[in-house]
C-alpha positions as CSV (number, residue, x, y, z in Angstrom):
1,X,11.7,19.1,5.5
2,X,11.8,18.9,9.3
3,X,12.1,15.4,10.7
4,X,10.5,16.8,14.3
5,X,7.2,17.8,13.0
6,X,3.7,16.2,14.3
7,X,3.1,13.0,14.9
8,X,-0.1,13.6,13.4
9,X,-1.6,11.6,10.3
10,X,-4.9,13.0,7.8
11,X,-6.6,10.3,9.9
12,X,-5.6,11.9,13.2
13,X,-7.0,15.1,12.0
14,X,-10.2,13.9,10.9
15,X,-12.8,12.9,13.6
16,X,-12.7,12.2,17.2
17,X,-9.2,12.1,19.0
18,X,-9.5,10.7,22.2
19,X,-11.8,7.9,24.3
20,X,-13.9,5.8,22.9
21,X,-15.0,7.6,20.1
22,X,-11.3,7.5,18.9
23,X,-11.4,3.5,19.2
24,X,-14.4,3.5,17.2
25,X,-12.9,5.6,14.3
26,X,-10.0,3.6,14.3
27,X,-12.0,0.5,13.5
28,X,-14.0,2.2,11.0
29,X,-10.8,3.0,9.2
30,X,-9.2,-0.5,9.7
31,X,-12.5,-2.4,7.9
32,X,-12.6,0.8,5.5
33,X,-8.9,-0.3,4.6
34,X,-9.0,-3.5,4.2
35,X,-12.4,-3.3,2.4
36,X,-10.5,-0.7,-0.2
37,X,-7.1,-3.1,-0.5
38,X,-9.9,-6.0,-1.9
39,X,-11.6,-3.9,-4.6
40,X,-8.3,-1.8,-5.8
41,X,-6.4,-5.5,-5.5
42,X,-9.0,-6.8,-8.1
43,X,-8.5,-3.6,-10.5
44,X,-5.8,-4.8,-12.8
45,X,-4.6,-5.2,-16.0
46,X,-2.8,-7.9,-17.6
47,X,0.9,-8.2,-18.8
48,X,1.7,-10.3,-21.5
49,X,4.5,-12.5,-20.4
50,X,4.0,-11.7,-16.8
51,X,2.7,-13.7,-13.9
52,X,1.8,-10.6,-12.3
53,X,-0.4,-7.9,-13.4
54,X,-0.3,-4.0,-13.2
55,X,-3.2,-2.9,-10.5
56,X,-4.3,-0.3,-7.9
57,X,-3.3,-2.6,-5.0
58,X,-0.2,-0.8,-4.7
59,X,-1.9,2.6,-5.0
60,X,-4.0,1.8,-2.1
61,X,-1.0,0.1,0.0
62,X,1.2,3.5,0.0
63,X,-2.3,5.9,0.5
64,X,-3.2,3.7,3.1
65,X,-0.1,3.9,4.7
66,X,0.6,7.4,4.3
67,X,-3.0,8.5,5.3
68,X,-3.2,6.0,8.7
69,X,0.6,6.1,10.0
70,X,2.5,3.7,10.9
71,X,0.9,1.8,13.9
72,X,-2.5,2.0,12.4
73,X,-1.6,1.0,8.6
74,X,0.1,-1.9,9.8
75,X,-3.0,-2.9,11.6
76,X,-5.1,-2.9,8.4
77,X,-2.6,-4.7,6.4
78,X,-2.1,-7.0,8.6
79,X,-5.8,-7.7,8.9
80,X,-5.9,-7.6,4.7
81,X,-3.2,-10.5,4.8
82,X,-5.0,-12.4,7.6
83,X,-8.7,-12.7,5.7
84,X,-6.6,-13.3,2.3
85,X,-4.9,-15.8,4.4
86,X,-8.2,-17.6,5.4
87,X,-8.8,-18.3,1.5
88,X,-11.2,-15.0,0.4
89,X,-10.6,-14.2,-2.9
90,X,-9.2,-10.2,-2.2
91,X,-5.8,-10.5,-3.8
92,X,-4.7,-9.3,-7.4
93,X,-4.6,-12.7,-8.8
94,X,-6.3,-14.8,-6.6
95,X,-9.6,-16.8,-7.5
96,X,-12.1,-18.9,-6.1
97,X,-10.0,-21.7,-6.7
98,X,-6.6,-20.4,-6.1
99,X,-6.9,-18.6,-2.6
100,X,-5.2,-18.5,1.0
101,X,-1.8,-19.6,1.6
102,X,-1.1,-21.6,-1.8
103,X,-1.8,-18.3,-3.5
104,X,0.1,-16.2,-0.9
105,X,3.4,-18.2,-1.5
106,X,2.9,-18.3,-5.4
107,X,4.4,-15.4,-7.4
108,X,2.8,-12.4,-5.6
109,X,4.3,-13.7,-2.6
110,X,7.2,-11.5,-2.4
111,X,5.0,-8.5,-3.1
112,X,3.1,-9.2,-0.4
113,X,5.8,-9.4,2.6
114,X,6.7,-6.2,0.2
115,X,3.2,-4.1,1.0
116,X,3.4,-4.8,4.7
117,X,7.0,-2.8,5.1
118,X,5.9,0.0,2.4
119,X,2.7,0.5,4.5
120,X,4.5,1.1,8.1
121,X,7.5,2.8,5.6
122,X,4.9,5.3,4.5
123,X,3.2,5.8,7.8
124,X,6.7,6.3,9.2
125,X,7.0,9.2,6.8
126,X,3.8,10.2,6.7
127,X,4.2,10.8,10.7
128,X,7.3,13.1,9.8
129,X,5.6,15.2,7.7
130,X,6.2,13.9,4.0
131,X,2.8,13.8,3.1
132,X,1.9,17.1,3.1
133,X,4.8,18.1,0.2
134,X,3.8,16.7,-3.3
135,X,7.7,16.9,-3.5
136,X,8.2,14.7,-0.2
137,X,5.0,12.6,-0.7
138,X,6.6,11.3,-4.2
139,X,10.0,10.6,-2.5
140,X,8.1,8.9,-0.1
141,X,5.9,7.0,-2.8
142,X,9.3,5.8,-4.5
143,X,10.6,4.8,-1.2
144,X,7.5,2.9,-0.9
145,X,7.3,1.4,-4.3
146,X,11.5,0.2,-4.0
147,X,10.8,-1.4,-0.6
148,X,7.7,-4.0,-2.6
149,X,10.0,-5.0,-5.5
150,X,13.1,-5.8,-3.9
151,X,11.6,-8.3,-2.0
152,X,8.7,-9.3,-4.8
153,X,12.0,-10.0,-6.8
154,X,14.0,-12.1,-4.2
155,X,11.0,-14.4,-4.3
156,X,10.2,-14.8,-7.8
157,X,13.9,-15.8,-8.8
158,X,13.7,-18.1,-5.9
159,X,10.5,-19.8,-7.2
160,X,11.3,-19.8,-10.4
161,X,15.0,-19.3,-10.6
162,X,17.4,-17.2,-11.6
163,X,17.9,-18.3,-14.9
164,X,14.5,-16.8,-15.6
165,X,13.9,-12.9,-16.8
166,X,13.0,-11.7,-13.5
167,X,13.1,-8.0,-14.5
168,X,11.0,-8.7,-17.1
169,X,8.5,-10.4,-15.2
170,X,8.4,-8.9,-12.5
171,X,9.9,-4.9,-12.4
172,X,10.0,-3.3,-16.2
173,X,6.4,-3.9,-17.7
174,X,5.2,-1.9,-14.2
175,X,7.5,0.8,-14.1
176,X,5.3,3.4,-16.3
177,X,2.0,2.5,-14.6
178,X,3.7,2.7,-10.9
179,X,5.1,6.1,-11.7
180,X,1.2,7.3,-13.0
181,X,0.3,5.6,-9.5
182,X,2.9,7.5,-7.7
183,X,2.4,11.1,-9.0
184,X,-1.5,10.0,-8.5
185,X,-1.1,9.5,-4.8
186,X,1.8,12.2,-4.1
187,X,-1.0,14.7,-5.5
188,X,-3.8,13.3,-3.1
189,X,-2.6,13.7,0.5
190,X,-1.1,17.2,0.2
191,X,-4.4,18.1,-1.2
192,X,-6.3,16.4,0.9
193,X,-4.4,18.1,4.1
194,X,-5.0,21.8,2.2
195,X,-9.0,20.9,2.4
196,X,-8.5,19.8,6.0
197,X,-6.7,23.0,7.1
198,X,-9.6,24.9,5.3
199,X,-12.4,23.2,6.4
200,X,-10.9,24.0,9.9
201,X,-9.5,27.5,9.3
């Protein structure tokens, strides 16, 4: 894979390029994004022993980021975190009662700081052209999914401690589901670059 190809993102190749117009689309996307981290955040399922739950957050962090590039991405997760921050209930585990930052420096914490370096990680690739390779766009997705648990780790052993099953809690009951979620997204973007070269050609 050649690490001097385009700059350019599936965003970038969808919809005005330059001006206003351009400006436009790129807030479109950002309210799009964040609007699509909320819902995905609040599709989940429960792990018994766990205090955090298998969902689609992390499928729509690494898409996003992939899909928007770096600069951009980081603009919509950024803006995610900062309306999470303000106590609406769009995070995985979050409620009506348990919201803003006492929920951001709970548990998912870690996970958090975690999605904010996958998403410019993925645009970084993305911008190289590892999303349009199933083969790359899976590396990339793995990158991705490394770069949320080591720091969703570091934070639950140091809120709860070390002494505590970490792994457990927090890395083995996720590893199937993350892997579906992977080969799920690697598929998407070189697909959806194949109907975007079509739809032009």
């Amino acid at each position: 894979m050649s690490q001097t190809m385009t700059a350019r993102v599936l965003t970038d190749a969808v919809g005005p390029t330059t001006g206003a117009a351009l400006r436009l689309k790129q807030a479109a996307l950002v309210i799009a994004g964040v609007a699509l981290l909320a819902i995905c955040a609040k599709i989940k399922v429960p792990v018994p022993g766990s205090p955090v739950a298998v969902g689609m957050g992390t499928f729509a962090v690494l898409t996003i980021g992939a899909a928007y590039g770096a600069r951009l991405g980081l603009v919509t997760i950024v803006g995610y975190m900062l309306i999470g921050m303000l106590g609406f209930d769009i995070f995985q585990s979050s409620t009506n009662e348990l919201n803003g930052v006492a929920y951001m420096m709970g548990g998912t914490g870690g996970y958090l700081v975690g999605y904010v370096l996958a998403t410019v990680l993925l645009g970084w690739l993305a911008q190289r052209g590892w999303d349009r390779s199933v083969v790359w766009m899976a590396l990339a997705m793995l990158l991705g999914n490394v770069l949320m648990y080591v720091p969703g780790l570091a934070w639950l052993g140091m809120l709860y401690g070390w002494d505590k099953p970490i792994l457990e809690w927090g890395l083995t009951p996720f590893i199937v589901g993350d892997l579906l979620k992977l080969a799920l997204a690697a598929l998407i973007l070189p697909a959806a670059w194949k109907l975007v070269g079509r739809a032009r050609g």
